[in-house]
MARKOLLUM-924909 format. One record per residue (C-alpha): residue number from 1; y, z, x. Coordinates in pm, 1 decimal. Example, Ala and Ser with C-alpha at 12.3 -4.5 7.8 and 13.67 -1.06 7.14 Angstrom:
  num        py        pz        px
    1    -450.0     780.0    1230.0
    2    -106.0     714.0    1367.0
end
This chain:
  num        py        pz        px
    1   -9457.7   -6332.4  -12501.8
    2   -9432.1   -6656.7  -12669.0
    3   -9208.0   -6929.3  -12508.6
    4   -8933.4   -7031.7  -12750.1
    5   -8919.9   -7392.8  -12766.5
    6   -8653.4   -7562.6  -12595.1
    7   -8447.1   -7914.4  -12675.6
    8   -8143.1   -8136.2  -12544.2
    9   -7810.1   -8113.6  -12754.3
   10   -7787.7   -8487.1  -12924.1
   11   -7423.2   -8413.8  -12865.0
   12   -7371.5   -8254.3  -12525.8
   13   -7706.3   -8287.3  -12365.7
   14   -7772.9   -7946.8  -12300.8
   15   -8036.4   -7718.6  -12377.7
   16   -8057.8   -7575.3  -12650.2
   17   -8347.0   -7322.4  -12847.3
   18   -8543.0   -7474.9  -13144.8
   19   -8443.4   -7184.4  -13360.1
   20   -8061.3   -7187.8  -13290.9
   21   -7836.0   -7312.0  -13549.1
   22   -7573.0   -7486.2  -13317.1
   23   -7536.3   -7590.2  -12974.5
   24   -7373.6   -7288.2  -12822.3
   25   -7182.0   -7498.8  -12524.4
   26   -7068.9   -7807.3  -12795.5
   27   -7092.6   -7655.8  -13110.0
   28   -7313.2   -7954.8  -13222.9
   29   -7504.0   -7839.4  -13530.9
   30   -7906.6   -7841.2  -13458.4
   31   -8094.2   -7930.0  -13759.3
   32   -8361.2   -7792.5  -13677.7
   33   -8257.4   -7427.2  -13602.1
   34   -8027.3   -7443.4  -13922.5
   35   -8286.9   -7542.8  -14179.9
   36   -8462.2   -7230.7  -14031.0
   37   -8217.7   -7039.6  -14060.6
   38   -8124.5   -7146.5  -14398.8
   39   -8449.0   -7070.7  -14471.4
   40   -8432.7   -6753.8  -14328.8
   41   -8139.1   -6684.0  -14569.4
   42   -8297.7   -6786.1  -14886.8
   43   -8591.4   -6515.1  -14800.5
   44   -8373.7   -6196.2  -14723.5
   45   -8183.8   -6340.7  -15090.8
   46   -8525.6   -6345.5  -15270.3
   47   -8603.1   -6049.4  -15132.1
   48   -8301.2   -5829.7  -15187.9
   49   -8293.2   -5996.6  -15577.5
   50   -8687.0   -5885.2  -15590.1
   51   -8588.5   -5509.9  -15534.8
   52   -8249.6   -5564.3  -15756.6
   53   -8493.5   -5649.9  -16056.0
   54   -8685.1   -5335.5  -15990.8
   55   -8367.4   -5142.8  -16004.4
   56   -8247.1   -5311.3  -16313.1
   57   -8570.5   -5263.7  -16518.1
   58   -8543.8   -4957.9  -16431.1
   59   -8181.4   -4850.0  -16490.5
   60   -8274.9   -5042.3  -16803.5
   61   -8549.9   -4806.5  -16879.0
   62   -8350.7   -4541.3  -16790.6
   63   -8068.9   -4611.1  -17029.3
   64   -8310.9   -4697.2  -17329.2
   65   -8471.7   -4336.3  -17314.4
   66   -8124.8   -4170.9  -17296.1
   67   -7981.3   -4391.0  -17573.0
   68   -8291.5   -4307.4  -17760.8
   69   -8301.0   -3962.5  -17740.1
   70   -7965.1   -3979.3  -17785.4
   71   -7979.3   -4173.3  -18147.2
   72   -8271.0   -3938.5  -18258.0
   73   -8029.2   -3634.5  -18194.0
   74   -7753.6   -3820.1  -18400.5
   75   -8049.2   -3898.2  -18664.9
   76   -8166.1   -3518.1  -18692.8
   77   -7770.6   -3413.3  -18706.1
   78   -7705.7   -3658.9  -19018.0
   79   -8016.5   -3578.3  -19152.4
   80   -7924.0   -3208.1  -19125.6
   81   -7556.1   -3243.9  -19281.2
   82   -7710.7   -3517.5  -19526.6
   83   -7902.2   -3190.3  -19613.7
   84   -7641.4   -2953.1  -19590.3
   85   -7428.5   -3144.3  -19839.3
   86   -7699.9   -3235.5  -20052.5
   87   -7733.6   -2868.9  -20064.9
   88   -7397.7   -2771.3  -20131.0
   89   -7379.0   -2997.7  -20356.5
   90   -7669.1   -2853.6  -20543.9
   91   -7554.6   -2460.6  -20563.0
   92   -7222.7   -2587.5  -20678.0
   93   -7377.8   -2807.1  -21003.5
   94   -7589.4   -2424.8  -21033.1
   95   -7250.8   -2184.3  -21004.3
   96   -7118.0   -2466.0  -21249.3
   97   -7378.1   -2482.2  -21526.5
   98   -7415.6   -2060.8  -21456.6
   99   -7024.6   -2032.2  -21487.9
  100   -7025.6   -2268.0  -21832.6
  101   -7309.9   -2069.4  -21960.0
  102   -7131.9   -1738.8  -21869.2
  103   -6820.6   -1900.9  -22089.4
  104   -7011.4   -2015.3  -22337.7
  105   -7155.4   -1674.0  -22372.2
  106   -6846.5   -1517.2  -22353.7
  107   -6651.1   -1740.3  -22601.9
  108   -6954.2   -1640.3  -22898.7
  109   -6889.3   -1299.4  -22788.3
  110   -6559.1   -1328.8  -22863.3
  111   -6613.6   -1556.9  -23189.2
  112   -6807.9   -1244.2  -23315.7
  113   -6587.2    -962.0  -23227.9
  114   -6259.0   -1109.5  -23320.5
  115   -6245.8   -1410.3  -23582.0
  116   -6353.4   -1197.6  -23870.3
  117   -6033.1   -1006.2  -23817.9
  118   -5807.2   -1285.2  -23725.5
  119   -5943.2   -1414.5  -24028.5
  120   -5879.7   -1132.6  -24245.2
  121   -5500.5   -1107.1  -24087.6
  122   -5443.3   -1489.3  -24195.4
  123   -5547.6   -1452.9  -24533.7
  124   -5273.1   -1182.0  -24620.7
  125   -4999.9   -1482.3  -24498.9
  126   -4829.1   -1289.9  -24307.2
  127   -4788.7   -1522.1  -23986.7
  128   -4616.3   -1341.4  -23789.7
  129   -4855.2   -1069.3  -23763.3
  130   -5133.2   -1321.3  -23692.9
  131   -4945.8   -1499.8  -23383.5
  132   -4901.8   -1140.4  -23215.2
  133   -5268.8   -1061.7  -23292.4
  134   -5372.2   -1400.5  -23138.2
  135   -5120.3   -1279.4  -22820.2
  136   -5337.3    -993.0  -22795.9
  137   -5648.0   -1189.6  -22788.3
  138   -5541.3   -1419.2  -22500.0
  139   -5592.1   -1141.5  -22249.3
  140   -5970.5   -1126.5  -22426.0
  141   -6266.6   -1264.2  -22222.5
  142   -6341.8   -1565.2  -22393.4
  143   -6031.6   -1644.5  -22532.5
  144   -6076.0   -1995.9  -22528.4
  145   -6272.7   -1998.9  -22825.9
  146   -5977.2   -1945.6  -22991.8
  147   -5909.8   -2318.7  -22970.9
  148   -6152.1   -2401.6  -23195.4
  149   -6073.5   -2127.6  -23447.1
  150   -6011.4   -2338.6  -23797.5
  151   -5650.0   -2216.4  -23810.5
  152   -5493.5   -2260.7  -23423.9
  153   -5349.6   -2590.1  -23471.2
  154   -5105.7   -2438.8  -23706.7
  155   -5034.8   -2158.0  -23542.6
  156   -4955.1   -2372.8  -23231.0
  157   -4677.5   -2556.4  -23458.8
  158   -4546.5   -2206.3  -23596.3
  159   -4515.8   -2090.7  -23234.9
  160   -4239.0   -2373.3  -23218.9
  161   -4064.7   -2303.8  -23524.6
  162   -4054.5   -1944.2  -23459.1
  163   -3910.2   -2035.9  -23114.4
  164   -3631.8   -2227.6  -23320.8
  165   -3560.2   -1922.5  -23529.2
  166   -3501.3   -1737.4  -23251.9
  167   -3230.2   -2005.0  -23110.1
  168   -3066.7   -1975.3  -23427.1
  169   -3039.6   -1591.2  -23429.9
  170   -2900.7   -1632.2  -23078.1
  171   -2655.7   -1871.6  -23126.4
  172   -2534.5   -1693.0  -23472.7
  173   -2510.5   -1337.4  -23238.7
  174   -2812.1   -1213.7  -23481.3
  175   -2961.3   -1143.4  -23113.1
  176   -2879.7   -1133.6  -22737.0
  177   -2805.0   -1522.9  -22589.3
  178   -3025.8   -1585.9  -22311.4
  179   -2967.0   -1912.5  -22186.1
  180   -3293.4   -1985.1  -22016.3
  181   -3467.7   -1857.3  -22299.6
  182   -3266.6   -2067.7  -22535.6
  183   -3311.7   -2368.2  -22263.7
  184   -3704.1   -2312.2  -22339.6
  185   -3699.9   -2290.4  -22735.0
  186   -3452.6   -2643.7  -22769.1
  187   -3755.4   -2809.9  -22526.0
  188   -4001.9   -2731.8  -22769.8
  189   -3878.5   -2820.2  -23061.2
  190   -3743.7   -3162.5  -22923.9
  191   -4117.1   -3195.4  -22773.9
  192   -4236.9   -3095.4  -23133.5
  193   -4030.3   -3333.2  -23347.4
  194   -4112.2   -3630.9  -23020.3
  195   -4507.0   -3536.0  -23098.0
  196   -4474.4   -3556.8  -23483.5
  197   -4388.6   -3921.9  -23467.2
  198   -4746.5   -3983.7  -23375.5
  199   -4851.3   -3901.2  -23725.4
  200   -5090.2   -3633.7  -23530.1
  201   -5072.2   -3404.3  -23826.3
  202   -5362.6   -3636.3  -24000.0
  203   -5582.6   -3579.0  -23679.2
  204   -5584.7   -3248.6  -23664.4
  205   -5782.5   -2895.5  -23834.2
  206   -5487.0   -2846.0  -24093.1
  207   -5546.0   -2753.7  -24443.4
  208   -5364.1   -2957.7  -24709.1
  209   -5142.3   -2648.8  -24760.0
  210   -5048.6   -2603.0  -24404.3
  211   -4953.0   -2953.9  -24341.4
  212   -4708.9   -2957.4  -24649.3
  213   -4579.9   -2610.3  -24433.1
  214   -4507.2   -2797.7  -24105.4
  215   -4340.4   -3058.3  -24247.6
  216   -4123.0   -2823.9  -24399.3
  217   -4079.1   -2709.9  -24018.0
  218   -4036.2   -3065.7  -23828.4
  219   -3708.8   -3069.0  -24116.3
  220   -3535.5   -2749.0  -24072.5
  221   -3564.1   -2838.4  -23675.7
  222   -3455.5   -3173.3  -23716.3
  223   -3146.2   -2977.4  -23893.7
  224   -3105.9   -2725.9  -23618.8
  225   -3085.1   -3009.1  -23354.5
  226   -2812.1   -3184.7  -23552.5
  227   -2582.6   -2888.3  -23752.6
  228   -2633.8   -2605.5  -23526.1
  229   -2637.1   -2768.4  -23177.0
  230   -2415.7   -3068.2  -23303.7
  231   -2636.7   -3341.5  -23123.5
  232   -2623.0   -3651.6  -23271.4
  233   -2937.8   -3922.2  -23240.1
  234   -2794.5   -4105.2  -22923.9
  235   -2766.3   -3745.5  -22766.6
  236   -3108.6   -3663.7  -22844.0
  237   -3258.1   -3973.0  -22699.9
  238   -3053.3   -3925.4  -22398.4
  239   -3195.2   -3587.5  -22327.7
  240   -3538.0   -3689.6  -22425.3
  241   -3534.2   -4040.0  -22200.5
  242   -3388.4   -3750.9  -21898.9
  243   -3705.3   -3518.2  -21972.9
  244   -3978.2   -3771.9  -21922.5
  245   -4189.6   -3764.0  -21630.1
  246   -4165.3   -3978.0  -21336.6
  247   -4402.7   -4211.2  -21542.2
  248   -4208.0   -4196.6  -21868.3
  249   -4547.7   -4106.6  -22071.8
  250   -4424.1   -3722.4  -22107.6
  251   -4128.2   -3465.8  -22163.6
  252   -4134.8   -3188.5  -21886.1
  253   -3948.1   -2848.4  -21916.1
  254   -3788.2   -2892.3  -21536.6
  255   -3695.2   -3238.1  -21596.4
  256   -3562.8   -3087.0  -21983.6
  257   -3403.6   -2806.7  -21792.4
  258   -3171.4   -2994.8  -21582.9
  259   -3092.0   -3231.1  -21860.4
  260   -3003.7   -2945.0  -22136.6
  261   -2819.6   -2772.3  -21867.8
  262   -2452.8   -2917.5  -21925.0
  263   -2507.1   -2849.8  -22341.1
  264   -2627.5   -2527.5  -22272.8
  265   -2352.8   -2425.6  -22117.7
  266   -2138.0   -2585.1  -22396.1
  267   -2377.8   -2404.5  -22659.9
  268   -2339.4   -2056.5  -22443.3
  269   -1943.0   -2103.5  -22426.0
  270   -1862.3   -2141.0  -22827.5
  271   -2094.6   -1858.1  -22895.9
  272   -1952.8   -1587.6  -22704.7
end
């Protein structure tokens, strides 16, 4: 066995081993002993951060696989709904352009079977019997082509003046007074004579002949506001300025409702 090296205390006088950090009878701090020990200190810490670097690269290494493999899953997934919508959106464009087709096909069909008689029912002026033929057609696949038949716009307008006609007859007792009926017929013709101020009449299909007609129409109803229903211009604007939207741009037939409600009543009451 090796003999540890002995010296004095500087303090104390004692002795005291090379390797010890202090004197243990004074307490007198050996240089010595401490710088070895200090020393000693400094390895185990090098050591200890040695094997803490090897644990960190390899946590490190750990974490960068798992975060990888976890991206790549989150890469397929996107990649697989980028698909999937991509996809989606692709049969819907199809079922679009197969659905227009379809309507396109259905409105010639329709073009084929029925304009030559609506046609034919229009040219004996009887139009009356052409609005309840073009009734009849609505339940028609296809029907939509009736928009662009020549004549429509004009039937459209008649639709409103007959609607007025039929206020009349109910205020005069000519036939039974239904109030929300009557309600609905006073909305469209204040909607009709609003719309007319536009000048639309140049814009759309109209022959000469039925222009001249609806004019004719937009007066009588202007006459039916005023002499049968006894509303002057202020009352008028008042229920049209109550019927607008929540934007003001357009008359609606709830917002109408509640504001024809009180004169409805009023209408109802002399009538009975």
């Amino acid at each position: 066995m090796t003999e540890r090296k002995r010296i004095y205390c500087t303090n104390c006088g004692a002795w005291v081993g090379e390797n010890e950090e202090k004197c243990p009878y004074c307490g007198m701090i050996n240089p010595t002993g401490a710088e070895a020990a200090h020393m000693r200190r400094l390895n185990a810490i090098r050591d200890d951060m040695a094997g803490m670097e090897d644990d960190i690269e390899e946590t490190y290494t750990r974490e960068l696989k798992e975060k990888g493999s976890l991206a790549l899953k989150i890469g397929i997934g996107v990649l697989i709904i980028s698909l999937l919508l991509c996809l989606a959106a692709f049969i819907k464009l199809r079922l679009e352009e197969r659905n227009t087709s379809r309507e396109m096909d259905q409105e010639i069909a329709f073009e084929r079977s029925f304009f030559p008689e609506l046609d034919r029912i229009y040219a004996e002026g009887n139009d009356e019997a052409t609005l309840e033929y073009i009734y009849q057609l609505y339940e028609r696949e296809g029907s939509s082509a009736l928009w662009s038949w020549p004549h429509y716009d004009y039937f459209r307008h008649y639709e409103d003046y007959r609607g007025m006609l039929h206020a009349r007859a109910m205020l005069s007792g000519d036939e039974d007074l239904h109030e929300d009926e009557l309600g609905w017929f006073v909305y469209r013709i204040l909607k009709e004579l609003e719309n007319s101020k536009n000048d639309s009449l140049s814009y759309e299909n109209l022959t000469a002949g039925e222009r001249e007609t609806i004019l004719t129409w937009f007066q009588e109803e202007a006459d039916f506001l005023t002499n049968d229903l006894k509303l002057t211009e202020d009352d008028i604007t008042v229920i049209r300025e109550k019927s607008l939207d929540k934007n003001g741009g357009f008359m609606t037939y709830e917002n109408a409702e509640k504001a024809l409600k009180p004169w409805i009543s009023r209408w109802v009451s002399e009538n009975r």
